[in-house]
MDTraj code that builds the backbone (N, CA, C; nanometers):
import mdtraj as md
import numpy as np

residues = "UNK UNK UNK UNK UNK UNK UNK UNK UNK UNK UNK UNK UNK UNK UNK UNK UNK UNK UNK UNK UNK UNK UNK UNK UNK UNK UNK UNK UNK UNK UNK UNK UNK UNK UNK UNK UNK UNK UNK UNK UNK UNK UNK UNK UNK UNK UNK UNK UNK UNK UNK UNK UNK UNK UNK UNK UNK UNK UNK UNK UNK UNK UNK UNK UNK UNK UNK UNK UNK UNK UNK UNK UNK UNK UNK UNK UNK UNK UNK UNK UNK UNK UNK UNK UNK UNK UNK UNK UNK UNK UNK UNK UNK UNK UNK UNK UNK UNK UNK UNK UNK UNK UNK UNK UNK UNK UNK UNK UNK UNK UNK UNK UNK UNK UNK UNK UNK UNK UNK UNK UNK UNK UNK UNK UNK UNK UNK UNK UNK UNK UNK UNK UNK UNK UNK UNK UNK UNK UNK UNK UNK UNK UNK UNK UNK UNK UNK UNK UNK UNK UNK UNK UNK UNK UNK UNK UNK UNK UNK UNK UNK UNK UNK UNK UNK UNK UNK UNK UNK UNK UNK UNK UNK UNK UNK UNK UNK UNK UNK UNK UNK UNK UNK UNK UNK UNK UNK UNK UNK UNK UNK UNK UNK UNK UNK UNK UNK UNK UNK UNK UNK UNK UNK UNK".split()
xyz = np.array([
    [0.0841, -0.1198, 0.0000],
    [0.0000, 0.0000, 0.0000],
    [0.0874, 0.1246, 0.0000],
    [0.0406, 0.1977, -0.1043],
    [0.0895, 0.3711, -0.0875],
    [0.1938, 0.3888, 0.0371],
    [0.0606, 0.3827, 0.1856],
    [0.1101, 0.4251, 0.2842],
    [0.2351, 0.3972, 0.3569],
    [0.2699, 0.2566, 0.3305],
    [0.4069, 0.2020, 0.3665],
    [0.4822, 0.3041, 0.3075],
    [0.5047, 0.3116, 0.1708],
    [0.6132, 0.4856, 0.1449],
    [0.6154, 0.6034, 0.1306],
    [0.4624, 0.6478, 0.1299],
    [0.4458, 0.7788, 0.1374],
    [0.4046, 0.8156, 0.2895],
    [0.4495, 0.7566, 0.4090],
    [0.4592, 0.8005, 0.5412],
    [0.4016, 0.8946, 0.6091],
    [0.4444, 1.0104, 0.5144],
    [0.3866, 1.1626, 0.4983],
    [0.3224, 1.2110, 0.4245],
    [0.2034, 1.2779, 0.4266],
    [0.1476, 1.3127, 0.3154],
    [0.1903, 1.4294, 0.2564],
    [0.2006, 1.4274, 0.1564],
    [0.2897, 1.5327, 0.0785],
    [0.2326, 1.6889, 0.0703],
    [0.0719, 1.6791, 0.0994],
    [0.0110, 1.7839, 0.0635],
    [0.0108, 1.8722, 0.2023],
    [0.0085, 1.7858, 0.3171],
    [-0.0030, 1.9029, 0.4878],
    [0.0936, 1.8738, 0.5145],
    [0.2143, 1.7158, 0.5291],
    [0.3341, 1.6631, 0.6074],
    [0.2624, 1.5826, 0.7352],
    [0.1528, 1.5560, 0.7115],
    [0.1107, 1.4752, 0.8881],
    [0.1187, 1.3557, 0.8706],
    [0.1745, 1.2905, 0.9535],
    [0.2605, 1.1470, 0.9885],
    [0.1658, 1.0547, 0.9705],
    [0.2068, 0.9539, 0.9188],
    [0.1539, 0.7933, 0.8851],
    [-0.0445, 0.8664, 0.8783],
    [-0.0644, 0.9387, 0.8025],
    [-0.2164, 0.9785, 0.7553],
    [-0.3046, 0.9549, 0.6410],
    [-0.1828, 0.8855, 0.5444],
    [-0.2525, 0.8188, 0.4279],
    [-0.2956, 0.6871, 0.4909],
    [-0.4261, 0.6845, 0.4015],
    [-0.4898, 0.5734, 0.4494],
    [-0.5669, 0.5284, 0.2880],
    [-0.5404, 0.3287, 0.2324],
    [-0.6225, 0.2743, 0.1601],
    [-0.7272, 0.2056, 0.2044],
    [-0.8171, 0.2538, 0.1699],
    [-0.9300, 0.2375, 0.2157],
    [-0.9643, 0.0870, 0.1432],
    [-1.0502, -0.0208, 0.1926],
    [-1.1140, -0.1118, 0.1292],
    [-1.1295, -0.1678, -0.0117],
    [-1.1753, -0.0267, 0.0084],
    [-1.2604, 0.0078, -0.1778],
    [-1.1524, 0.0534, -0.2813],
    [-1.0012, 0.0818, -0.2067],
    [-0.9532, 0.1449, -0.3006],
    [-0.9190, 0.2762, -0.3115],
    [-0.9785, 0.3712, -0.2247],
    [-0.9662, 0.4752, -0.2289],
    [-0.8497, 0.5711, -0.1218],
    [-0.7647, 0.5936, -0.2080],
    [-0.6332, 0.6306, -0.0875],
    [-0.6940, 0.7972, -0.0420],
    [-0.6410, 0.8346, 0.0705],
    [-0.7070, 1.0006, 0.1142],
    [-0.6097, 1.0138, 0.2947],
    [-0.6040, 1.1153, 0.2592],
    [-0.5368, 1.1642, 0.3997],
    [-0.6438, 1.1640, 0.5148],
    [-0.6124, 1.1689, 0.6204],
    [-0.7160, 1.1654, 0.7156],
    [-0.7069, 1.3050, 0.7687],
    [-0.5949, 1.3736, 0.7729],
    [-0.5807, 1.5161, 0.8350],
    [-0.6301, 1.5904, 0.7053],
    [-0.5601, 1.6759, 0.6262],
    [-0.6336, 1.7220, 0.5147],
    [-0.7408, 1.6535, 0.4255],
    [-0.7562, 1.5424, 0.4508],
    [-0.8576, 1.4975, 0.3287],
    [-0.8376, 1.5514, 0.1814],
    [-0.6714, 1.5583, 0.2038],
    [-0.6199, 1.5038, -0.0229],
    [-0.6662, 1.3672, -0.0133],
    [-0.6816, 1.3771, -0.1848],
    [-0.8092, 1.2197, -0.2209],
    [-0.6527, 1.1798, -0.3491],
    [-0.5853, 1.0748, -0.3424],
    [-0.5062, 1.0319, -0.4339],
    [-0.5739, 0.9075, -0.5227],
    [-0.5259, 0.9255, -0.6904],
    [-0.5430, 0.8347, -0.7209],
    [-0.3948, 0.8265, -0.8418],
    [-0.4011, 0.6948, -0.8728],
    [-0.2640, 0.6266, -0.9813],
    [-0.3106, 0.6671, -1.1640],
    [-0.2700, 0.7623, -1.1847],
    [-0.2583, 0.7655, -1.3223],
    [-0.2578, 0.6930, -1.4071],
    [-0.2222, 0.6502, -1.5461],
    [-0.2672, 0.5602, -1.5990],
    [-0.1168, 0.5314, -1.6769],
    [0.0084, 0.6591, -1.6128],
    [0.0918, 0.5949, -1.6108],
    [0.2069, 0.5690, -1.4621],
    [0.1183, 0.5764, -1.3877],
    [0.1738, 0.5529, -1.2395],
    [0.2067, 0.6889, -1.1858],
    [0.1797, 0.7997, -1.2039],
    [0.1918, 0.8821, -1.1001],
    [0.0544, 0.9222, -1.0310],
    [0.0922, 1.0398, -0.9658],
    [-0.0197, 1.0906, -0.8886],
    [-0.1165, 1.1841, -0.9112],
    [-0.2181, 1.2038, -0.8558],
    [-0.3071, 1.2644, -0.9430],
    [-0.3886, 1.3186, -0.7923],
    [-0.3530, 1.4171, -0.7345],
    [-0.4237, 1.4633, -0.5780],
    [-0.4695, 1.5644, -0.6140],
    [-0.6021, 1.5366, -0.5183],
    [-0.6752, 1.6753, -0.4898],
    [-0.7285, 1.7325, -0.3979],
    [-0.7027, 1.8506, -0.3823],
    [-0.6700, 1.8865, -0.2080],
    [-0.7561, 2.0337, -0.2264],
    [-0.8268, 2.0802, -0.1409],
    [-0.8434, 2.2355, -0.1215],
    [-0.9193, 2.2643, -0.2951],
    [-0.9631, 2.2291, -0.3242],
    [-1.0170, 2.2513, -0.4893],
    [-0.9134, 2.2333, -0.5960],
    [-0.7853, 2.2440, -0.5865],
    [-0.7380, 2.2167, -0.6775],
    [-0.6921, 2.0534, -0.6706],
    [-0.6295, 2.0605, -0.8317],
    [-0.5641, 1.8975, -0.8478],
    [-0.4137, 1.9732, -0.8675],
    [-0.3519, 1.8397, -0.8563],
    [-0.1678, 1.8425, -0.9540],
    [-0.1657, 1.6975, -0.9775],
    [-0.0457, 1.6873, -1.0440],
    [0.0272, 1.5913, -1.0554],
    [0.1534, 1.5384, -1.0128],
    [0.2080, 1.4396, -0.9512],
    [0.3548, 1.4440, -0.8795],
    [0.3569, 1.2898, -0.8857],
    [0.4831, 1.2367, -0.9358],
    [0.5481, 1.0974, -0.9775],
    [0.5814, 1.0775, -0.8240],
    [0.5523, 0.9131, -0.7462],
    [0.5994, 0.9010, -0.6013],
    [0.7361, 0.9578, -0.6075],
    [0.8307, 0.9725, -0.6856],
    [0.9447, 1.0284, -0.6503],
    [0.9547, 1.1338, -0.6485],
    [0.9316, 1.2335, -0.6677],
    [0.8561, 1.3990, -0.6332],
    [0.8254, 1.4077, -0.4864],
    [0.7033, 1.3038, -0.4692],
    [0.6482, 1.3117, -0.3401],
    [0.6808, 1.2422, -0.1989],
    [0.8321, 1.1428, -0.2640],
    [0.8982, 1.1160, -0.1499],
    [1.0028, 1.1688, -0.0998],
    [1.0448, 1.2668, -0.2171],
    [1.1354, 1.3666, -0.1957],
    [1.1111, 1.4603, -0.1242],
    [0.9816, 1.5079, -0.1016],
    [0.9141, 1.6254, -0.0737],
    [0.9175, 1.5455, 0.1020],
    [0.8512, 1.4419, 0.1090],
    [0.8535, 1.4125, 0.3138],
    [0.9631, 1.3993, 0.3435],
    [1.0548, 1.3578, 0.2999],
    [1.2223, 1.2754, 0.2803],
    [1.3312, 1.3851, 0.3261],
    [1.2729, 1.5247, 0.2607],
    [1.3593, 1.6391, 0.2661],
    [1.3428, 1.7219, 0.4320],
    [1.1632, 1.6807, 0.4531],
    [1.2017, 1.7711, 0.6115],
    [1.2699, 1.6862, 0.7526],
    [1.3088, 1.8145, 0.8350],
    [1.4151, 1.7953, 0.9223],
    [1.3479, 1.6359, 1.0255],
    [1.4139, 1.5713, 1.1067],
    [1.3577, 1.5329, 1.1944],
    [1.3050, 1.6202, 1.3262],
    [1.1696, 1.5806, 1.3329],
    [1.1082, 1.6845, 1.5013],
    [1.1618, 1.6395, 1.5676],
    [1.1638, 1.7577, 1.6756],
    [1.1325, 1.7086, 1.8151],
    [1.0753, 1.6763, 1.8877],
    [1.0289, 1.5497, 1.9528],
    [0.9092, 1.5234, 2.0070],
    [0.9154, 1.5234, 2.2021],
    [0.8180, 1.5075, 2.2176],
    [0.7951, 1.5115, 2.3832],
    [0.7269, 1.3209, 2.4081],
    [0.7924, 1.3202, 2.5424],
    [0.7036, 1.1934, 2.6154],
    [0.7513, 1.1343, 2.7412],
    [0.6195, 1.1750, 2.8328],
    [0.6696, 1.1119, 2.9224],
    [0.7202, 1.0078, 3.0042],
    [0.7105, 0.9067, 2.9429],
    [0.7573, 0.7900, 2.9798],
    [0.8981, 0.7956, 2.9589],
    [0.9659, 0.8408, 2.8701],
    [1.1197, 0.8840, 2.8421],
    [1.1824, 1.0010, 2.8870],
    [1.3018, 0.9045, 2.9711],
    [1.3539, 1.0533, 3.0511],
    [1.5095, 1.0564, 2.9448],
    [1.5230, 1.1507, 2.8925],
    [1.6245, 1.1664, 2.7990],
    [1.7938, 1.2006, 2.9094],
    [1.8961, 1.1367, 2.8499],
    [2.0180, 1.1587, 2.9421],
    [2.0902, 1.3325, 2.8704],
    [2.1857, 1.3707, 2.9614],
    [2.1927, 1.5023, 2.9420],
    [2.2190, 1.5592, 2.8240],
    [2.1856, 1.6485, 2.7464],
    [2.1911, 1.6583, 2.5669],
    [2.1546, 1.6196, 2.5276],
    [2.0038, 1.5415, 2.5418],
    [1.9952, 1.4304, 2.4329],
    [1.8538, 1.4956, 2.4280],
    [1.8413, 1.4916, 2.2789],
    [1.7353, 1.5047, 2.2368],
    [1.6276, 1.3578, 2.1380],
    [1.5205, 1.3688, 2.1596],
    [1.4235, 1.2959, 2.1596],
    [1.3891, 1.3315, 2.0119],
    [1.3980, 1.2171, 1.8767],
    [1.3291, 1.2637, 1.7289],
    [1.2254, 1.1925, 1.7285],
    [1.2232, 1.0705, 1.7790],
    [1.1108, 0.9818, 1.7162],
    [1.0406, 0.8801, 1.8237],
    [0.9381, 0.8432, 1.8447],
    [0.8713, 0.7456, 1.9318],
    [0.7971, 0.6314, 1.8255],
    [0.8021, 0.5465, 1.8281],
    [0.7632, 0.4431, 1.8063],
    [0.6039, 0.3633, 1.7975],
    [0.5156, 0.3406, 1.7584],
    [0.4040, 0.2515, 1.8247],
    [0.4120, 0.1317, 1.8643],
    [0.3652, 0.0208, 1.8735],
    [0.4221, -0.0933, 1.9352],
    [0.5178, -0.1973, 1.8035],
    [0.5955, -0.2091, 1.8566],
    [0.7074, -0.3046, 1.7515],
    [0.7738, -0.4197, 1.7959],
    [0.8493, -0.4979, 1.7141],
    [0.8965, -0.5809, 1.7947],
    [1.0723, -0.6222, 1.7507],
    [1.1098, -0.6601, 1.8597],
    [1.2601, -0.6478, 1.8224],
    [1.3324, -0.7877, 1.8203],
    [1.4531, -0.8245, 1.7381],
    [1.4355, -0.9013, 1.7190],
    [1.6257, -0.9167, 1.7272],
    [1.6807, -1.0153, 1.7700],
    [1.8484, -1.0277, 1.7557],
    [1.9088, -1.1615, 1.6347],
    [1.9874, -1.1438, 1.6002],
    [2.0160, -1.2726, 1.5616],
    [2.1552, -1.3398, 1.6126],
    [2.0992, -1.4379, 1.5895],
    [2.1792, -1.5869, 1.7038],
    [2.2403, -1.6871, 1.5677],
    [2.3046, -1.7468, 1.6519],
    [2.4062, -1.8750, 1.6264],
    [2.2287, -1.9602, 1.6344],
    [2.2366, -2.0541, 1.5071],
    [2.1237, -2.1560, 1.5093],
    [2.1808, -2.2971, 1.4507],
    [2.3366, -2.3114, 1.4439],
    [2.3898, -2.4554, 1.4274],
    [2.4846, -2.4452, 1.3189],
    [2.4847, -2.5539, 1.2373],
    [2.6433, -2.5271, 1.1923],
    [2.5619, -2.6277, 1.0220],
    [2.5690, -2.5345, 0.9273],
    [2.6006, -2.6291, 0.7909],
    [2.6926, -2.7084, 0.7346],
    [2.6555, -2.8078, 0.7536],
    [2.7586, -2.9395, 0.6378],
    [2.7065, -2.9647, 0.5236],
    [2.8174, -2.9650, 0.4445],
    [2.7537, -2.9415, 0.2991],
    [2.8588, -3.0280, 0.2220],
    [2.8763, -3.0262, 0.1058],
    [2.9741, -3.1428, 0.0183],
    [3.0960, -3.0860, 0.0273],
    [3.1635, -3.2237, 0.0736],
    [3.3314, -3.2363, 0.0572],
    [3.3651, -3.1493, 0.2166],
    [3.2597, -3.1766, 0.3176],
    [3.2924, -3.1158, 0.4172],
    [3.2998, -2.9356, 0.4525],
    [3.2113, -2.9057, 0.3431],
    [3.2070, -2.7739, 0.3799],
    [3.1344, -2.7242, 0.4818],
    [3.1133, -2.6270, 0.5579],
    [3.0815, -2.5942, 0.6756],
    [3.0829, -2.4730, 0.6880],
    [2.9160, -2.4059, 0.7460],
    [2.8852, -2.2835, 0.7727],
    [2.7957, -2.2355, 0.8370],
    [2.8334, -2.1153, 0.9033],
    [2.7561, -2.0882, 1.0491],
    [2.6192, -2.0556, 1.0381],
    [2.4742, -2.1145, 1.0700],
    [2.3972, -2.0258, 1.0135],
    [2.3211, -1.9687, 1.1391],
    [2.2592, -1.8829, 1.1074],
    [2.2312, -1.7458, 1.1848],
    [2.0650, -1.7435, 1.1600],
    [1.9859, -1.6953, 1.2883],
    [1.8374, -1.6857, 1.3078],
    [1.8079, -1.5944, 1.3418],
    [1.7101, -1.4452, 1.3347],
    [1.6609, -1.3502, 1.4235],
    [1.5780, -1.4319, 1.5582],
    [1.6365, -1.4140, 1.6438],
    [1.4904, -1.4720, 1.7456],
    [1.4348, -1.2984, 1.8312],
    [1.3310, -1.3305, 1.8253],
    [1.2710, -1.2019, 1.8794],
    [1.2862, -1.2157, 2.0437],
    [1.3455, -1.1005, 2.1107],
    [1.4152, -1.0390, 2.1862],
    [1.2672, -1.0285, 2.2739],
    [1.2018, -0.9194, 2.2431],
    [1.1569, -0.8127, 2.3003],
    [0.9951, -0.7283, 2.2254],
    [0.8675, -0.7076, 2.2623],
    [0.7648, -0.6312, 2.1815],
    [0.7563, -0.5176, 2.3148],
    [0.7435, -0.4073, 2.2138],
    [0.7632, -0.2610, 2.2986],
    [0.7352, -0.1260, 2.1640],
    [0.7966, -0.0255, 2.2720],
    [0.8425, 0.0950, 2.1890],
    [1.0016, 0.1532, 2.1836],
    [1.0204, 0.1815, 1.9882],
    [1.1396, 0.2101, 1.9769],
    [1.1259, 0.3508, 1.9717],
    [1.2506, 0.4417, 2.0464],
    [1.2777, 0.5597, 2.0736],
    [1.3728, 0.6353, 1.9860],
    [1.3988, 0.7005, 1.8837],
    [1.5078, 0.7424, 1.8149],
    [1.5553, 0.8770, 1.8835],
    [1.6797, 0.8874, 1.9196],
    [1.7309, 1.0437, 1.9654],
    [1.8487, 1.0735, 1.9151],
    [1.9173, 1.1608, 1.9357],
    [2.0316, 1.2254, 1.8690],
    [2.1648, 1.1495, 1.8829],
    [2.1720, 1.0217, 1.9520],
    [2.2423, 0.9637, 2.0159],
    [2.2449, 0.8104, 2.0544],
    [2.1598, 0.7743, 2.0567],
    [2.1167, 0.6041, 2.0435],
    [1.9733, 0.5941, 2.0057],
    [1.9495, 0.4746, 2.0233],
    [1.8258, 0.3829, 1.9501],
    [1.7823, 0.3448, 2.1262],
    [1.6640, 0.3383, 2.1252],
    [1.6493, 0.2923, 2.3523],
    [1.5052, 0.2233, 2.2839],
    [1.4856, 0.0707, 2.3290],
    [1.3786, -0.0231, 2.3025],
    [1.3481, -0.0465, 2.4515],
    [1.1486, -0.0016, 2.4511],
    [1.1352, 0.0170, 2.5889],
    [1.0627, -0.0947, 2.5731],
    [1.0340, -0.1811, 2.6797],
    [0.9669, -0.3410, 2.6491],
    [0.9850, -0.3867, 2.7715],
    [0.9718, -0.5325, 2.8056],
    [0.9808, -0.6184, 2.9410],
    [1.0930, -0.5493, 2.9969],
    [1.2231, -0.4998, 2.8844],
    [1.3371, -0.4792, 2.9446],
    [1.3760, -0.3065, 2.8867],
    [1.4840, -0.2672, 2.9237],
    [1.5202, -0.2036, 2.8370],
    [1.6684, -0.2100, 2.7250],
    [1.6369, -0.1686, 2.6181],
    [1.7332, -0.2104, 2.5214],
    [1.8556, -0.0751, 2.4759],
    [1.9417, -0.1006, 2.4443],
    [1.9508, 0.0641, 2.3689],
    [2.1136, 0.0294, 2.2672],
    [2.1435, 0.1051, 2.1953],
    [2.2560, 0.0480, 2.1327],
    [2.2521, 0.2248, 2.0769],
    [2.4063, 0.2860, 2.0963],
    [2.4451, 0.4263, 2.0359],
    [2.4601, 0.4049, 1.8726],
    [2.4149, 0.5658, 1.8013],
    [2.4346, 0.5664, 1.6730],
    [2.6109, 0.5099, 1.6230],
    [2.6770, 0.4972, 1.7349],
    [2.7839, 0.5228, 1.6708],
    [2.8341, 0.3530, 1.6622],
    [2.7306, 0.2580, 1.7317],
    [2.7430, 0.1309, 1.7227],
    [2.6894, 0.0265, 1.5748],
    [2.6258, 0.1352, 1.4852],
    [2.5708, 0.0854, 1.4309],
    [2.6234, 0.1152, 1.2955],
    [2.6354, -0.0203, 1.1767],
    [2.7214, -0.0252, 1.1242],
    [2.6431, -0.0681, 0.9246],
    [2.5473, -0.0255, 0.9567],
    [2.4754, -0.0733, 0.8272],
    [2.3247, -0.0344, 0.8600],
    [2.2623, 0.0033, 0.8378],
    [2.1183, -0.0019, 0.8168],
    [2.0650, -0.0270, 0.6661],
    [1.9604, -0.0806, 0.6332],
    [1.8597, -0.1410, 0.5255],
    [1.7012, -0.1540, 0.5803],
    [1.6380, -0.1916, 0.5104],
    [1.5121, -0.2079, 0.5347],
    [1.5086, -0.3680, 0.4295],
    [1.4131, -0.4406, 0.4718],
    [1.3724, -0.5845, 0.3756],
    [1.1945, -0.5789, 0.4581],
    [1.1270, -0.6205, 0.3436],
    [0.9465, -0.6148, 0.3724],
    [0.9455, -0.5470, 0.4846],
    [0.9332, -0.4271, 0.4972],
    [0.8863, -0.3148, 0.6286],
    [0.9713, -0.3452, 0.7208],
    [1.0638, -0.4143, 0.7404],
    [1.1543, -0.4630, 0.8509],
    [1.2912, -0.3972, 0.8778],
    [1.3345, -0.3204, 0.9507],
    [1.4870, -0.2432, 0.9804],
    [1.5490, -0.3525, 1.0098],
    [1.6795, -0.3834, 0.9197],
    [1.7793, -0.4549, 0.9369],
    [1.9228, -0.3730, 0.9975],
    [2.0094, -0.3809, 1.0718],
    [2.1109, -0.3198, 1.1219],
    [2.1992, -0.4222, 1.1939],
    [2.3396, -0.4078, 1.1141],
    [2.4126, -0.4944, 1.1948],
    [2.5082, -0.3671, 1.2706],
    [2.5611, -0.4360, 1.3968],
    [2.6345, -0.3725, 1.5079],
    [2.7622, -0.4135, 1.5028],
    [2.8192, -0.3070, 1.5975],
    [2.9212, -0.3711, 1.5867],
    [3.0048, -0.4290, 1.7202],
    [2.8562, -0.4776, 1.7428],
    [2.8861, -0.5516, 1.8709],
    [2.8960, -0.6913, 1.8412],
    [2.9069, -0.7556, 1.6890],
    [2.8990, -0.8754, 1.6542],
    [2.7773, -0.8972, 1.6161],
    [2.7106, -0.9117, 1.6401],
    [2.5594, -0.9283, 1.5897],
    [2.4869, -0.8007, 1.5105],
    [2.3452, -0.8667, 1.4590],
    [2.2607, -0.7659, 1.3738],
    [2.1167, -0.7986, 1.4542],
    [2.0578, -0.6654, 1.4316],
    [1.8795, -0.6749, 1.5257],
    [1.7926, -0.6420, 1.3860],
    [1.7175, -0.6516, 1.4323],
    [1.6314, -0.6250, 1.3299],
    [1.4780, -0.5828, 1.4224],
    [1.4264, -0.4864, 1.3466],
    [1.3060, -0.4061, 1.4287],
    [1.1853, -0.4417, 1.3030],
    [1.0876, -0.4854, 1.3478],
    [0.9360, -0.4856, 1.2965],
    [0.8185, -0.4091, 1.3473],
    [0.7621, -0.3450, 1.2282],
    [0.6588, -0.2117, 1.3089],
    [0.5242, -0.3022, 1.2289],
    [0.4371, -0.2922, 1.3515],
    [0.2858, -0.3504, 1.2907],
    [0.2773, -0.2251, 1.2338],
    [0.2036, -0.1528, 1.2801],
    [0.0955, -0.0363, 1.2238],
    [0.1933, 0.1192, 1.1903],
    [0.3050, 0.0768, 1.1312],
    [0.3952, 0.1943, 1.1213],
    [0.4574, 0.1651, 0.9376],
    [0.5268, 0.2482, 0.8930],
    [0.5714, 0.2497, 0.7750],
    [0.7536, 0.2127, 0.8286],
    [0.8067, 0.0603, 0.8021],
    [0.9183, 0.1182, 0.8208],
    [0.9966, 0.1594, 0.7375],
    [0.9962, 0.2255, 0.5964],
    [1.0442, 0.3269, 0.5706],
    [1.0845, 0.4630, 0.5534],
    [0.9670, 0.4689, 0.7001],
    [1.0018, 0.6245, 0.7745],
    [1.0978, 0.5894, 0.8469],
    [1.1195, 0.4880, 0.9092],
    [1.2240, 0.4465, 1.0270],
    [1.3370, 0.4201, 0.9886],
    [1.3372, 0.3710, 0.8529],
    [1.4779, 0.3715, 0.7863],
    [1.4987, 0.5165, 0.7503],
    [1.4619, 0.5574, 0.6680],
    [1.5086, 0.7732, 0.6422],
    [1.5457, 0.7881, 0.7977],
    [1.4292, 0.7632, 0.9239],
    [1.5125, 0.8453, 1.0228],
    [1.5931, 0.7823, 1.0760],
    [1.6351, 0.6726, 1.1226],
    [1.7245, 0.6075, 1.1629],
    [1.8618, 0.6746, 1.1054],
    [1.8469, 0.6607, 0.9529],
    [1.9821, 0.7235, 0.8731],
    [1.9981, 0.8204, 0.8838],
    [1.9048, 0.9361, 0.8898],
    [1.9195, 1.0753, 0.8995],
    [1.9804, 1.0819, 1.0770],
    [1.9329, 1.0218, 1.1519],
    [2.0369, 1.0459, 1.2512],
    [2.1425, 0.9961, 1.3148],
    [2.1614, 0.9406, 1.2349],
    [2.3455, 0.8454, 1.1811],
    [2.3704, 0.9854, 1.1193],
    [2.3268, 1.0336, 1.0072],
    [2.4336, 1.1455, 0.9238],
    [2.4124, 1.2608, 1.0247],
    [2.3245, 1.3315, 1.1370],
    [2.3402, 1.4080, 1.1977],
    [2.4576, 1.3577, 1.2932],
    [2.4774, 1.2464, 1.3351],
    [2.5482, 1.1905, 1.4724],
    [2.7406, 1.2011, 1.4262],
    [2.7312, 1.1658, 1.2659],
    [2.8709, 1.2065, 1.2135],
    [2.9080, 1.3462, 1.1785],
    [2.8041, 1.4229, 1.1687],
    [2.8279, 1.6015, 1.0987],
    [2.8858, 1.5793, 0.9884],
    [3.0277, 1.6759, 0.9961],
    [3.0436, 1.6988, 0.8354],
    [3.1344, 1.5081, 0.7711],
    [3.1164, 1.4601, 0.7852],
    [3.1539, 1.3363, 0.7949],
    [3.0293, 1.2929, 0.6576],
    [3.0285, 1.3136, 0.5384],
    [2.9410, 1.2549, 0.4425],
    [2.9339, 1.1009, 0.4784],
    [2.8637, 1.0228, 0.4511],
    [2.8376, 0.9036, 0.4406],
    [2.7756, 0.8890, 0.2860],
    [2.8731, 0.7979, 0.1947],
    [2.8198, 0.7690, 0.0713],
    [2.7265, 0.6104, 0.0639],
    [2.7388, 0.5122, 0.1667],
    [2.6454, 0.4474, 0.1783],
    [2.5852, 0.4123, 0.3203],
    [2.4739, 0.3014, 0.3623],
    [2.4411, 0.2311, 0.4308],
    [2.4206, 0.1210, 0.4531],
    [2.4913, 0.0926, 0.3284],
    [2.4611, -0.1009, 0.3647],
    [2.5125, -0.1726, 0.2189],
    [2.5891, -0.2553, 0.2100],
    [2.5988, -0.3724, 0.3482],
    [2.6733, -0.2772, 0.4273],
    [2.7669, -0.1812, 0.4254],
    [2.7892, -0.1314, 0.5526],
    [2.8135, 0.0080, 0.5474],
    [2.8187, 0.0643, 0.6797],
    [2.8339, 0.2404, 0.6131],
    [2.9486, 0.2452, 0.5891],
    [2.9533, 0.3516, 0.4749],
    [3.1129, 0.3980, 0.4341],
    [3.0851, 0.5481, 0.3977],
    [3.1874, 0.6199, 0.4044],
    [3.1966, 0.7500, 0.3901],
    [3.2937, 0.8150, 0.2382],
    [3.2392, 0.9191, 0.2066],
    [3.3144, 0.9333, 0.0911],
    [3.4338, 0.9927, 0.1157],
])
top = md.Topology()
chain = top.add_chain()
for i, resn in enumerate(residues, 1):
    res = top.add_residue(resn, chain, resSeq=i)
    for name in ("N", "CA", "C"):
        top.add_atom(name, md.element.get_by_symbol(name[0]), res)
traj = md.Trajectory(xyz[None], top)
């Protein structure tokens, strides 16, 4: 659905507000823009009496480009300097493990590896680490983290603590969580460009 990548609606900016309806019919819930797919895949919105037109890449450029907020909450007490970008709805977290050993022809042999889920909670993004609030609490600094990706709505990130986690959002887009996740990796390095994220970060 739309909403998995258009996160934001392009026409006000209000968070996870596109909604496909049943029938088909995509529409913001805060402004009530009414989208539909062209007949050669772009967009075709109409908002406030008027229409336009904008290709999803126009319009992911357009949510993609603003800053990360600042948000408030009380359940999170932030440590000194640290500012608070993102809260989470309920998700679930997930590590991966040692799950046995492949034998294969002529004695070949290789380690294979399982996510087992950790933890269901809320993930916290701030200027400074990742904090997973749940049975326990979790947290791992931007500066531990050594790759980010996304695979089917799922944040993949390996550490470099040896292992990789991986985060699953029911009712969230995680390709808002990948943009912000990365966007505050490239705030956490400053003038430090980063030319990729994965398979691992590298800088130009």
């Amino acid at each position: 659905m739309i909403e998995k990548f258009l996160y934001k609606c392009p026409i006000c900016m209000a968070e996870e507000s596109i909604e496909t309806k049943k029938n088909g019919e995509i529409a913001c819930r805060a402004c009530h823009a009414q989208y539909w797919y062209t007949e050669d895949y772009r967009l075709r919105v109409q908002s406030g009496g008027t229409e336009r037109i904008m290709t999803l890449r126009e319009a992911y450029e357009k949510i993609s480009s603003v800053k990360l907020p600042h948000v408030t909450d009380d359940s999170f007490v932030p440590k000194k300097g640290e500012v608070l970008w993102a809260k989470s709805n309920v998700a679930e977290l997930f590590q991966e493990r040692e799950a046995g050993i492949f034998r294969g022809y002529r004695k070949i042999r290789a380690q294979l590896y399982r996510f087992s889920l950790i933890d269901t909670g809320n993930l916290y993004l701030t200027n400074r680490r990742l904090f997973f609030h749940g049975t326990r609490d979790y947290e791992i600094g931007l500066e531990e983290i050594s790759s980010v990706t996304i695979e089917s709505h799922t944040i993949m990130m390996n550490t470099k603590r040896g292992y990789a986690l991986s985060i699953s959002f029911a009712h969230e887009s995680g390709k808002k969580w990948e943009d912000y996740i990365r966007r505050a990796v490239d705030e956490f390095y400053g003038n430090r460009k980063i030319a990729e994220y994965h398979p691992r970060i590298t800088f130009h």
